[in-house]
C-alpha positions as CSV (number, residue, x, y, z in Angstrom):
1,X,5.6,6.0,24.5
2,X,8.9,7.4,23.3
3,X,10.0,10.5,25.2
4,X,10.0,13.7,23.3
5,X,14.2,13.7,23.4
6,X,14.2,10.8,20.9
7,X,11.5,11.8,18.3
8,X,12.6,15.7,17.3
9,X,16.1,14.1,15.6
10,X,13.9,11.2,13.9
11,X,12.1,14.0,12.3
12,X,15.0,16.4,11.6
13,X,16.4,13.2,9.8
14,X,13.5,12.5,7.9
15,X,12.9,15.6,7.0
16,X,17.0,15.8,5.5
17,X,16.1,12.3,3.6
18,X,13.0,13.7,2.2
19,X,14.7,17.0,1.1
20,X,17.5,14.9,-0.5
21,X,15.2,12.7,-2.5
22,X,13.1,15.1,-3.7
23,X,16.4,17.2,-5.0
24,X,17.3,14.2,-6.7
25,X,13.7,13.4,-8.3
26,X,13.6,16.5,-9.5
27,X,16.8,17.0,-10.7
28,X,16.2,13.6,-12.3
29,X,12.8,14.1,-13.7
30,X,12.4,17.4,-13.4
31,X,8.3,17.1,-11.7
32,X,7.4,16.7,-8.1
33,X,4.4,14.6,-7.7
34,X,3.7,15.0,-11.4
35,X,3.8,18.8,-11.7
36,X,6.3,20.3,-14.1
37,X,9.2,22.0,-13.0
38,X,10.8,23.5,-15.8
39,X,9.0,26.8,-16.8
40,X,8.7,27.9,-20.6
41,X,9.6,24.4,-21.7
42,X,6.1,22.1,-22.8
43,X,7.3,18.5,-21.7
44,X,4.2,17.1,-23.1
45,X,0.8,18.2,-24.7
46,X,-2.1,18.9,-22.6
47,X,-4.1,15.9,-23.3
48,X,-4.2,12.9,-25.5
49,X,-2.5,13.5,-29.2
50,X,-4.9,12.3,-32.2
51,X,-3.8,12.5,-35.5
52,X,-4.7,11.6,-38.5
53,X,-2.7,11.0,-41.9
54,X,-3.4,10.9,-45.5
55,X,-4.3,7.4,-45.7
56,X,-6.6,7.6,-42.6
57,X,-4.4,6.0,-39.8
58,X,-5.0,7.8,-36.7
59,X,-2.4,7.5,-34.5
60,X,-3.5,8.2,-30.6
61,X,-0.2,9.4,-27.6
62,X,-0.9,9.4,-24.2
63,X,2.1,11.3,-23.4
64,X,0.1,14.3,-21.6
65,X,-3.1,12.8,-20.1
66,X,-1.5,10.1,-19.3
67,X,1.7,11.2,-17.8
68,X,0.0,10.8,-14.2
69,X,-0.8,7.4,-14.8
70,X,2.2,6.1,-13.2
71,X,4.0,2.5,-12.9
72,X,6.6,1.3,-10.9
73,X,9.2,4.2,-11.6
74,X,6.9,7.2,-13.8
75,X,4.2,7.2,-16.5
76,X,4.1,5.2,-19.4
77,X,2.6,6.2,-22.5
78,X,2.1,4.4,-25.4
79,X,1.1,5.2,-29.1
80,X,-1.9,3.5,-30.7
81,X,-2.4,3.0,-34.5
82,X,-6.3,3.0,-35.3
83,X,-7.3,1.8,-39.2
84,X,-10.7,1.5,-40.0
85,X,-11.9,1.6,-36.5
86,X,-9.9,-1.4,-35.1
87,X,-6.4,-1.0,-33.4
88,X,-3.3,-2.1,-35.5
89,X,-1.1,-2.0,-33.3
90,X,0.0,-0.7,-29.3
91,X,3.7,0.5,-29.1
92,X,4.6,1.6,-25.7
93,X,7.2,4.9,-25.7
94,X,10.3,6.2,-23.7
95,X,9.6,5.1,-19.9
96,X,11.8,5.0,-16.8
97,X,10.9,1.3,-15.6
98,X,13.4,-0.7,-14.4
99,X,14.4,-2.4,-18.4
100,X,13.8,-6.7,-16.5
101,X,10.5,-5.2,-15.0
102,X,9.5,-3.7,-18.3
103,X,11.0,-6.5,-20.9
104,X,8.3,-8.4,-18.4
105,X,5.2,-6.9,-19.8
106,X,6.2,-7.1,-23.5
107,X,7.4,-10.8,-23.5
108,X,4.2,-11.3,-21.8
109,X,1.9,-10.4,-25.2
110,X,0.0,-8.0,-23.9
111,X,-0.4,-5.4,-26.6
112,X,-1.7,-8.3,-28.5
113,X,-4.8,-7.9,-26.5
114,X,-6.3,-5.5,-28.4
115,X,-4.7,-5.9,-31.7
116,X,-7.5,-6.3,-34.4
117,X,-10.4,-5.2,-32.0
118,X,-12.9,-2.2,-33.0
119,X,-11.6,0.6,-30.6
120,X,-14.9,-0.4,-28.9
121,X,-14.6,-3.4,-28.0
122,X,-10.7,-2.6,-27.0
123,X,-11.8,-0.7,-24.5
124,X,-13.7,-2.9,-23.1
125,X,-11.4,-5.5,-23.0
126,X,-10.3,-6.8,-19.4
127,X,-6.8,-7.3,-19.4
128,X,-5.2,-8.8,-16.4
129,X,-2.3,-7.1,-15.0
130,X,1.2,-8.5,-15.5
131,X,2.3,-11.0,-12.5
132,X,5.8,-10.1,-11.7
133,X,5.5,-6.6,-13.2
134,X,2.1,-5.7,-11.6
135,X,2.6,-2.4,-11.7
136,X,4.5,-1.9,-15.2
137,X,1.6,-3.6,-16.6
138,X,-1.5,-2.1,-14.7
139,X,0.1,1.8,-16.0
140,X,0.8,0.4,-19.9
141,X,-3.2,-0.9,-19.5
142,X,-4.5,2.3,-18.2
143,X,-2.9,4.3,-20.9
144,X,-4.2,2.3,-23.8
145,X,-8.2,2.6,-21.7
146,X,-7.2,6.5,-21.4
147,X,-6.5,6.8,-25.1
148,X,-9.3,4.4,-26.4
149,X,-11.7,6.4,-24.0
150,X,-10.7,9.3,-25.9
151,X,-11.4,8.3,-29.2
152,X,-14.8,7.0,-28.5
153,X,-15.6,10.2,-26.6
154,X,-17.7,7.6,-24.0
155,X,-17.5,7.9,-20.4
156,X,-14.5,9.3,-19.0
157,X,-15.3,7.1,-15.9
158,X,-14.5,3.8,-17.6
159,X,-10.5,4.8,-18.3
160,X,-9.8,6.0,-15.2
161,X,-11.8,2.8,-13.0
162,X,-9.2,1.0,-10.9
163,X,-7.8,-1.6,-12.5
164,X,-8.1,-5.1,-11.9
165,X,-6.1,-6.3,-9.0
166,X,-5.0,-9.9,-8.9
167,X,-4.3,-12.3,-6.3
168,X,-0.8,-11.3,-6.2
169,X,-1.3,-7.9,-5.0
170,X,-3.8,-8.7,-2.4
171,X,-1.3,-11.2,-1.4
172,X,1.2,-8.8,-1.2
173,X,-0.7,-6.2,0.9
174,X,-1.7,-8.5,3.4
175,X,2.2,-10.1,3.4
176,X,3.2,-6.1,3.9
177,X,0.5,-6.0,6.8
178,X,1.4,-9.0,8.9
179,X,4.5,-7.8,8.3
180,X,4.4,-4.2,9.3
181,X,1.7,-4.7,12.3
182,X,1.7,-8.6,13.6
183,X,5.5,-8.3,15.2
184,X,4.4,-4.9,17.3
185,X,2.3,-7.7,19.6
186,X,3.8,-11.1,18.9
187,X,7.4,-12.2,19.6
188,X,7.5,-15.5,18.2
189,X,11.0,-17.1,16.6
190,X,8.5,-19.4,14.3
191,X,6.3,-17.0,13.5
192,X,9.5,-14.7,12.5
193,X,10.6,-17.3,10.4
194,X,6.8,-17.6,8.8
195,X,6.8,-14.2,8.2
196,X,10.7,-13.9,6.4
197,X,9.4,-17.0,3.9
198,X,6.3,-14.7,3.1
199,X,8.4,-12.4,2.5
200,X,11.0,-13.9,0.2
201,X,8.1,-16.1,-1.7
202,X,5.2,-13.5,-1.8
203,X,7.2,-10.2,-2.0
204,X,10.1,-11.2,-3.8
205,X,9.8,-14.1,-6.4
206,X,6.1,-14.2,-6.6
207,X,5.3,-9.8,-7.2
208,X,8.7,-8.3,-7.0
209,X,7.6,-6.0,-4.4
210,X,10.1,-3.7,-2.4
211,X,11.2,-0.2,-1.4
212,X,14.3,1.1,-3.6
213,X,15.4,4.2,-5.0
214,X,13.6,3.5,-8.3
215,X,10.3,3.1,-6.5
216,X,10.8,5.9,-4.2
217,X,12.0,9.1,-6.6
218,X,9.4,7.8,-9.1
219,X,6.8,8.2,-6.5
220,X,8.3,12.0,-6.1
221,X,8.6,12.2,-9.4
222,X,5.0,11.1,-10.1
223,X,3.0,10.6,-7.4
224,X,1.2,7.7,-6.4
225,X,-0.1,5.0,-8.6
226,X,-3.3,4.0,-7.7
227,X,-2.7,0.0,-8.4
228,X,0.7,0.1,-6.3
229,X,-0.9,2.6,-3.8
230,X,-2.1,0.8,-0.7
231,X,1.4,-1.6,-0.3
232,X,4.0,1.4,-0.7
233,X,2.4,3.4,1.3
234,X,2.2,0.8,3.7
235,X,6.1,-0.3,3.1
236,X,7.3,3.7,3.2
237,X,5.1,4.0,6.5
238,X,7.3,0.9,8.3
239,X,10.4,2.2,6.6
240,X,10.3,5.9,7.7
241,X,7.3,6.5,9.8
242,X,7.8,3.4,12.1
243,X,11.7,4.7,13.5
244,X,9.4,8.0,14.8
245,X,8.3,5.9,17.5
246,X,11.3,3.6,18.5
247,X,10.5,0.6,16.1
248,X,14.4,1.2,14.0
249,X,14.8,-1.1,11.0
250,X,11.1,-2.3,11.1
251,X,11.1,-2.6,7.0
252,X,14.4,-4.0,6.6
253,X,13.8,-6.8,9.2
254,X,10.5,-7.7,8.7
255,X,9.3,-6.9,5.6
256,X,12.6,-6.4,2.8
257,X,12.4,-9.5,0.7
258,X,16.1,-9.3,0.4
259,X,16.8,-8.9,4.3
260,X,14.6,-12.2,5.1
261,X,16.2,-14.0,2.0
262,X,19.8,-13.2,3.7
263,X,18.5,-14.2,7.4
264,X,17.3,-17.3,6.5
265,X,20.1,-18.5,4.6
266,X,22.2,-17.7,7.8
267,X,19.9,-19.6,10.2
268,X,20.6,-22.5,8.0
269,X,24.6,-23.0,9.2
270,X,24.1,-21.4,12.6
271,X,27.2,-23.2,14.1
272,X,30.2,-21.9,11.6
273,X,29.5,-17.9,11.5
274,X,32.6,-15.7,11.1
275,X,33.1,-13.1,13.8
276,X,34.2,-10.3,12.5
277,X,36.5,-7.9,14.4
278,X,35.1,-4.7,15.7
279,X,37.4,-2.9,13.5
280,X,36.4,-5.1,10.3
281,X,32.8,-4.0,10.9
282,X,33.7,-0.3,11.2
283,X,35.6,-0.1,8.0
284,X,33.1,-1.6,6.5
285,X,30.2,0.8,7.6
286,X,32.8,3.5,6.7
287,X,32.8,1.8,3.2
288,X,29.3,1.5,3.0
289,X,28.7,5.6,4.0
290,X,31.3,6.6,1.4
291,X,29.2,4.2,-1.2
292,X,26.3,5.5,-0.3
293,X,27.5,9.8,-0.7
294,X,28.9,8.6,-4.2
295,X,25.5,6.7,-5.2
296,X,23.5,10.0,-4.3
297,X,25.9,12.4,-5.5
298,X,25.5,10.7,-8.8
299,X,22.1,11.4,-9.0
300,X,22.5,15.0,-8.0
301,X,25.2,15.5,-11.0
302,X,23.3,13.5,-13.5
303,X,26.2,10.9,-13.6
304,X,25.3,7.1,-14.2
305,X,22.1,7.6,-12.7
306,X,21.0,4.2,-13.9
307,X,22.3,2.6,-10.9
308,X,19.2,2.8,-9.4
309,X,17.9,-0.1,-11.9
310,X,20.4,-2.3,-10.5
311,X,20.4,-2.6,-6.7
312,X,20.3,-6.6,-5.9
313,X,16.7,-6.4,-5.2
314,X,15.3,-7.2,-8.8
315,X,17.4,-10.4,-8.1
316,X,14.2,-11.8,-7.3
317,X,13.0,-11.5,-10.8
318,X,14.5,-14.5,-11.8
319,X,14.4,-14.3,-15.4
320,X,14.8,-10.5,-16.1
321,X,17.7,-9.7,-13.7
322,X,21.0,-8.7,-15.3
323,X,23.0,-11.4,-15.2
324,X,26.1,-8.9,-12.6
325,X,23.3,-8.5,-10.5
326,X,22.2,-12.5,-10.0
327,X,25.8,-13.3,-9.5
328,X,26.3,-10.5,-6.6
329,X,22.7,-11.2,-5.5
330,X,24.4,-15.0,-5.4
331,X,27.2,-14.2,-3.6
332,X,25.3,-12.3,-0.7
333,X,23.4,-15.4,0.0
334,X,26.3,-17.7,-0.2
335,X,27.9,-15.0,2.4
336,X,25.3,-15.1,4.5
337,X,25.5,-18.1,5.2
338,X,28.9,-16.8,7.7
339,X,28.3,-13.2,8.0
340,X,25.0,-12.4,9.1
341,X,22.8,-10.2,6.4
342,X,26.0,-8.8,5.0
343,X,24.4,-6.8,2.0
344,X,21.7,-5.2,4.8
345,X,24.7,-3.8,7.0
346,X,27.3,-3.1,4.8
347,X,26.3,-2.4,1.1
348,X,22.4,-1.6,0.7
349,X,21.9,2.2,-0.3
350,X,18.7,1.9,0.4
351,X,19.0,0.4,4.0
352,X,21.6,3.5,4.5
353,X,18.9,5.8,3.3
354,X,16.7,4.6,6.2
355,X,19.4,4.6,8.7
356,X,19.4,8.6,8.3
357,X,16.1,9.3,9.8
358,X,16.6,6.8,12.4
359,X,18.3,7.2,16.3
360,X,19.5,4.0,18.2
């Protein structure tokens, strides 16, 4: 049981990080939790758009009904071409998800699944999420469902079914469970190491799952998506929920792809580690406070705000990773190797975030 002492400035402090985020989202976005902020301005229309031209296309936007259908960082819409009852074609419009994530889904063909198709049978159409951009893909699928359902005028119920989950997010919420509940009763150096491969394999290459500052201001932004639900609220509940009751640095340690990736490499050259000097280590938390202040003042002042798309965690998507991050994300793991989790303690904006709302 921790004492009462420790737990009112965990809350104080997540109570600041909450405030700060949620100044940024909505600076950012200008919604909390998909309500609009700006008054006498119409962001989008109220429902689904349907028109029709002179030469009987009928073009469908899910700009407004769909805008709380929400992906990994906000709604994606898309505009669908109808001609003669079958669907011509499936553009997706502006979004805010992370461009590797996104470039994902369309390399992947999946517009292509309804092109041709009578707008009934689209709409029936399963289409199976996007491995490696689960929840890019499960938002762009819901959309095109929402909009279909609309222009059939048939059950409202069938759009707005869950979609189809595949195996990698059921074995990403259970990776996310060992992780967040197994260590709180075992203490176990092999089962650690189990867990951190899990981690890296599942979580990172395998779903691209993890906490960063895309993923959290688009869930104040937007709200929860309900294919991405169940893990990140998991994952937000070991990152900020955990440090209420003594357990400090529960995500980064045991569940942060990044952090395992970076552990392991340094258990493999355990002999040759470089000590750094107590004064090394303090300039270089100094350095990564002052990074952190000028990452979130950024996002207050509306300044290069695209940072957020390119901390070293979408590393793990191998293919779609700018090629500056894949060379820093390299160079961590070489480092690590020496210095132990150097990107954790001395860079990681997210980590810092965390730190705020957490007392040693």
């Amino acid at each position: 049981m921790v004492k009462n002492k420790t737990i009112w400035p965990n809350i104080s402090g997540l109570i600041i990080v909450f405030l700060m985020m949620v100044s940024a989202a909505m600076l950012r976005d200008g919604r909390f939790f998909g309500h609009s902020l700006k008054k006498n301005i119409e962001t989008h229309p109220t429902g689904v758009t349907k028109v029709e031209n002179a030469d009987g296309v009928i073009t469908l936007n899910t700009s407004g009904l769909g805008s709380s259908i929400t992906g990994y960082a906000g709604p994606v819409p898309v505009e669908i071409e109808i001609i003669d009852n079958r669907v011509s074609s499936v553009t997706p419009l502006e979004n805010s998800e992370t461009p590797g994530f996104f470039k994902r889904v369309m390399d992947s063909g999946i517009t292509g699944k309804w092109i041709g198709k009578s707008a009934e049978d689209a709409l029936h159409e399963e289409v199976d999420a996007v491995t490696g951009a689960t929840y890019s893909s499960s938002a762009l699928i819901s959309n095109v469902k929402t909009a279909l359902d609309y222009y059939v005028d048939s059950s409202s119920a069938i759009a707005r079914a869950p979609i189809k989950r595949g195996a990698g997010f059921y074995c990403a919420l259970a990776v996310v469970a060992l992780g967040a509940i197994l260590p709180l009763f075992v203490k176990n150096k092999r089962y650690r190491t189990v867990q951190q491969i899990l981690n890296v394999g599942v979580l990172g290459f395998w779903t691209g799952t993890f906490l960063d500052y895309t993923v959290m201001l688009g869930i104040l932004s937007n709200g929860f998506g309900a294919s991405a639900s169940l893990v990140l609220i998991l994952m937000l509940a070991t990152a900020f929920i955990y440090p209420l009751f003594g357990k400090n640095d529960h995500y980064c340690t045991w569940v942060c792809p990044l952090g395992s990736l970076q552990e392991l490499a340094g258990r493999c050259n355990p002999s040759h580690k470089l000590k750094l000097s107590p004064k090394t280590v303090k300039g270089l938390r100094w350095f990564r406070s002052g990074l952190w202040s000028v990452l979130m003042l950024s996002l207050w002042c509306g300044f290069m705000v695209n940072w957020i798309d390119y901390e070293l965690f979408t590393v793990f998507m191998v293919e779609e990773a700018a090629i500056g991050v894949t060379i820093a994300g390299g160079i961590f793991v070489v480092m690590s190797f020496f210095i132990g989790r150097p990107y954790c303690r001395f860079v990681c904006p997210t980590g810092f975030l965390f730190r705020i709302s957490e007392t040693d």
